[in-house]
N, C-alpha and C positions, 0 to 999 in steps of 0.2 A: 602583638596587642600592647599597645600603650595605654595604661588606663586611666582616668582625672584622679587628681591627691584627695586624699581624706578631709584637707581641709576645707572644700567647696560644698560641703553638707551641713545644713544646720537642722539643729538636734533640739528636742524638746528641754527641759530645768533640769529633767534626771537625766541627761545623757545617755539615753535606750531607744528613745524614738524620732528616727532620721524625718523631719516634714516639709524637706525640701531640699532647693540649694540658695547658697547665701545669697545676700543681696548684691555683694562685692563679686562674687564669682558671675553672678546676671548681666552687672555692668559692664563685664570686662571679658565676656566668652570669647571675644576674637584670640584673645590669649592664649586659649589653651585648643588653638585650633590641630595640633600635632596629636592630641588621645585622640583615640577612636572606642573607647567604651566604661563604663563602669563598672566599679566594684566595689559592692558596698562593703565598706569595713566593718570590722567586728564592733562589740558592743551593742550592734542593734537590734532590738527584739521584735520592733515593728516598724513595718513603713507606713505613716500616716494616710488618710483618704485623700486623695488627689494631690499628692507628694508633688508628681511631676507630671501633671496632666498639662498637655501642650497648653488647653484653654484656659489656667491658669496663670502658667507662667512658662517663659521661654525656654524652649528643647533646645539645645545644641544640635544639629544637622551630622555634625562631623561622630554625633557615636551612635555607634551601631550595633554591642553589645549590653549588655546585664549580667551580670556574674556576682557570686559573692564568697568572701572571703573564706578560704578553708574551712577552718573552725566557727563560722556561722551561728549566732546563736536564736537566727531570725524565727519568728512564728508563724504572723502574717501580713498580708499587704493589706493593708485598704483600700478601700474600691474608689477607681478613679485614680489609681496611683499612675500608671500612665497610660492612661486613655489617651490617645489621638499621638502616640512619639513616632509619627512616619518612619524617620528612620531606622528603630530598631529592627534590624532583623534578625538576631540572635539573643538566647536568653538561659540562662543554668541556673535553675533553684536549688539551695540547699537541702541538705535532709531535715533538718530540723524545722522546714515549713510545715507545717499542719494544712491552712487554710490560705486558697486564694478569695479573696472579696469580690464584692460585685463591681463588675468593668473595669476589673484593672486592665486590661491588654488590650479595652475596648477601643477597635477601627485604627490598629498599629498593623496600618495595609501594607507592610512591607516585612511584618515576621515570620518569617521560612522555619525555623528550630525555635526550637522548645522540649529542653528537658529537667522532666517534673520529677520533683524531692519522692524518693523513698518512704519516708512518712507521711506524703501528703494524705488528708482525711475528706477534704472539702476545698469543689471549685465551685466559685455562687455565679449568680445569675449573670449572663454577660460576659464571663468571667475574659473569653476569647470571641468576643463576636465580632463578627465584620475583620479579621484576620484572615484578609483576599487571598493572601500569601501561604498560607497554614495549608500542608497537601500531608503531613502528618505527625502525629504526637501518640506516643507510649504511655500507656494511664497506666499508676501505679496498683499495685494490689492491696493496697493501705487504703485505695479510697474509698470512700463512702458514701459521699454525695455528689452531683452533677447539678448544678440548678440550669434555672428557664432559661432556656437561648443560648447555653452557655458556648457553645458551636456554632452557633447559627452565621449562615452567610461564610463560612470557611473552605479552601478547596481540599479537603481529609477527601483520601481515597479510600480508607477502609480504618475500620476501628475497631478495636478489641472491648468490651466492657466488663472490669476487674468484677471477680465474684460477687463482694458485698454490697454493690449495689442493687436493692431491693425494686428501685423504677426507674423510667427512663422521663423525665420532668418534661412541660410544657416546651416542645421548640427545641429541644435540645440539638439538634440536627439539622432543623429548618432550615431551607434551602442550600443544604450539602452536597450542591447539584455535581460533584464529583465522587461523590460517595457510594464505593459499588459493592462493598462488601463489609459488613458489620457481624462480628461476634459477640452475640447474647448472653448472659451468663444464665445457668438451672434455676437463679431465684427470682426470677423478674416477676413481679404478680399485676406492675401494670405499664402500660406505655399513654403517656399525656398526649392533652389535645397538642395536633399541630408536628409531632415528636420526630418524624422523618417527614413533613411536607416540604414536597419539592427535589427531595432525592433522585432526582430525576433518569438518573445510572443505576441505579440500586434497580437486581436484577431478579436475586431471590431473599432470602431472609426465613430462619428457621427460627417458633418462636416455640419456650420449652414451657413442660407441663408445672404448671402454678401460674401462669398467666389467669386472671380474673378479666379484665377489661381494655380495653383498645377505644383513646380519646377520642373526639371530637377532630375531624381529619389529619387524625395520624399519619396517615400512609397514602393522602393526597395528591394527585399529582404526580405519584412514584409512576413515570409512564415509560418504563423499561420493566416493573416489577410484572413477571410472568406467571410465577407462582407462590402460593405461600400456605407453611402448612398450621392448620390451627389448633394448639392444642385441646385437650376434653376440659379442661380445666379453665375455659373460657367461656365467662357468663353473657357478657356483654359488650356489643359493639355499638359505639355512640356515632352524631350523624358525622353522615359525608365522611365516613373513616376512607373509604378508598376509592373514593368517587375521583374519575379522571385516570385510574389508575388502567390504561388503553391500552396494555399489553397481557393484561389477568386473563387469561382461558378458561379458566374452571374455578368452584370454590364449593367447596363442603362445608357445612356449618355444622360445629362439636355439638355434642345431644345435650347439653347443658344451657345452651342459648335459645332464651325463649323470647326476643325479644331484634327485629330488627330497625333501628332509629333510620329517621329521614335521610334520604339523599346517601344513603350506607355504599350504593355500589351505583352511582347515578354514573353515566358517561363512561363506565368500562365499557368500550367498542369491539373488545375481543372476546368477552365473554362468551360462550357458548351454551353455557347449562351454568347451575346453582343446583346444589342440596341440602333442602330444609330439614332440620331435625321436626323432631314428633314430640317438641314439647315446643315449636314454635308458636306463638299465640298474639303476637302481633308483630306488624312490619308497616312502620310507616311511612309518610308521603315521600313519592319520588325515590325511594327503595335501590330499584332498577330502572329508571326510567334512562335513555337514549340507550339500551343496552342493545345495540343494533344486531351484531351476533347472536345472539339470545336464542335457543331452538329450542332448549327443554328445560324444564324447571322439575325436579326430585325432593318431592315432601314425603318423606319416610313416616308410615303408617297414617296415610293421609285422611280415612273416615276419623281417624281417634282427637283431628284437631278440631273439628269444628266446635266443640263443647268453647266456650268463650274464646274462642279468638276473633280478633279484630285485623283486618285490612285498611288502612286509612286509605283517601281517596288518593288518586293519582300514585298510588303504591306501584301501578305495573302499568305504564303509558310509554307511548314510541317504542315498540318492538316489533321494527315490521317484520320482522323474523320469528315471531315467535306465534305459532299455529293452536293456540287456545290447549297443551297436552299437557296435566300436570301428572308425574309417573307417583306412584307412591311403591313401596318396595315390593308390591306383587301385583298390582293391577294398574293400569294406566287409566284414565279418564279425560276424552275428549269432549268438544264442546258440549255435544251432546248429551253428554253421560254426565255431564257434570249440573245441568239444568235440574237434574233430579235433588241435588243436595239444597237447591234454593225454595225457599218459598218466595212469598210476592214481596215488592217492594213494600218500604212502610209509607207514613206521611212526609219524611223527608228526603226520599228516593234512594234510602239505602236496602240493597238488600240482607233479608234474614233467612241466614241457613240454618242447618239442623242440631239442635241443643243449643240455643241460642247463640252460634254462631255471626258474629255483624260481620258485611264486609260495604267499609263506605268507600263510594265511588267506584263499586266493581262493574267491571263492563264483561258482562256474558260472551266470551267468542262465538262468534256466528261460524 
């Protein structure tokens, strides 16, 4: 490794913060066509925002590393520090970095290694997106936060997440279409909209007890995901969480969820059964719909929901497979038997069942 001299950096009035490279060094890069990386020297505590973002000012082609000096006194990069440097494909943070910023590493489609500081606490939004080349990186157990997207578009085959992260941010994985294997840590209490969509490898995924809520399609498009198990400690699934996801078999819903949002399991083809808990009290539009598999549907103590629950309209459409049986955990009720729970349509064509049960849009199996 041959690395560029010290003197091709220019530094803010206090000498601590490197905000690029000189003008003289810009003019004259054919020069130092023999390095192939850098190394930031000591004294710097921060690299400014868009230090060395291709779209600012010109990369050298010929380096391919990022390294820094032993005794390191760095903290953080600024975001945009080098966003778009093609060539890199190698990188070694110190320990004494705390925080990456937002898009420093952003769309540096040619970096394979990365390894992050011991201390690191925080990687922000962007941090590594669109890093085509990225198939894996070691997160520290220092860290603490993950921001939106900060993965997004990377080919990570599997990823571990350090304890103290408490959620998993919007996109944070989005389209990790080689990502087959993720370790959750015990305190996760929630997973953002978007947070594995597109994980398209991801086959199972175990999520532990303290989970509260599951975004806005999370787990979208996961169409390898065959199972997954949900803890009791999960209140709420927002829409279209797993809609598309055309390898799902089965799904139990924890007795804590009273509540299924739009389009929640729209387009799982594999589906065969679902079981509703007994505090279920609404599931709205497009729910299950195309769930072509679909043969039985298990609503656990099913006379005790009707008292205010709602069905939105088109909750349960396109299931040619699904023969009007909904089991509750001791009696089953067929189209038939279920006619009894209804009374007549009202002025709006929805019908009213028993203890003011509404269900809008319900179509009575024949």
């Amino acid at each position: 490794m041959t690395a560029l001299p010290d003197d091709v950096y220019e530094w803010d009035n206090k000498g601590q913060v490197i905000t690029g490279f000189t003008q003289e060094f810009l003019m004259n890069m054919d020069q130092y066509s023999n390095c192939n990386a850098m190394v930031i020297p000591n004294g710097c505590t921060k690299i400014s925002d868009g230090a060395f973002n291709v779209s600012r000012n010109r990369f050298p082609n010929y380096i391919h590393s990022l390294s820094f000096a032993a005794d390191s006194k760095i903290e953080s990069i600024g975001s945009y520090a080098f966003a778009y440097c093609d060539f890199l494909t190698s990188i070694s943070l110190p320990n004494s970095l705390t925080e990456i910023g937002e898009n420093v590493f952003y769309n540096c489609i040619n970096l394979s290694s990365v390894s992050l500081s011991d201390g690191l606490k925080s990687i922000d939004t962007y941090a590594f997106a669109y890093c085509y080349s990225l198939k894996s990186i070691s997160l520290p157990e220092s860290l603490q936060y993950i921001g939106n997207y900060a993965f997004t578009y990377t080919s990570l085959t599997s990823i571990s997440i350090p304890d103290k992260i408490t959620s998993i941010e919007t996109g944070t994985f989005n389209s990790c279409m080689s990502l087959s294997q993720i370790s959750l840590p015990q305190k996760i209490e929630s997973i953002g909209k978007e947070a594995f969509y597109k994980c398209s490898t991801l086959s199972s995924i175990t999520l532990s007890e303290g989970l509260t809520s599951i975004g806005h399609s999370s787990f979208a498009y996961c169409n390898s995901l065959t199972s997954i198990s949900l803890p009791n400690s999960l209140q709420r699934i927002e829409e279209y969480a797993f809609t598309y996801c055309t390898s799902l078999t089965s799904v139990t819903l924890p007795d804590q969820i009273n509540s299924i949002q739009k389009g929640a399991f729209k387009l799982c083809t594999s589906l065969t059964s679902i079981t509703f808990p007994a505090n279920l009290n609404w599931i709205g539009n497009y729910a299950i719909e195309y769930c072509t598999s679909l043969k039985e549907i298990v609503w656990n103590d099913l006379p005790a929901n009707w008292s205010g629950c709602k069905i939105q309209e088109y909750s349960f459409v396109n299931l040619p497979n699904y023969h009007g049986i909904i089991k509750s955990t001791s009696n089953s009720y067929t189209s038939s038997q279920l006619l009894e729970w209804f009374q007549n349509k009202d002025e709006s064509g929805i019908y009213q069942g028993r203890g003011g049960c509404t269900f809008e849009g319900w179509q009575i199996p024949q």
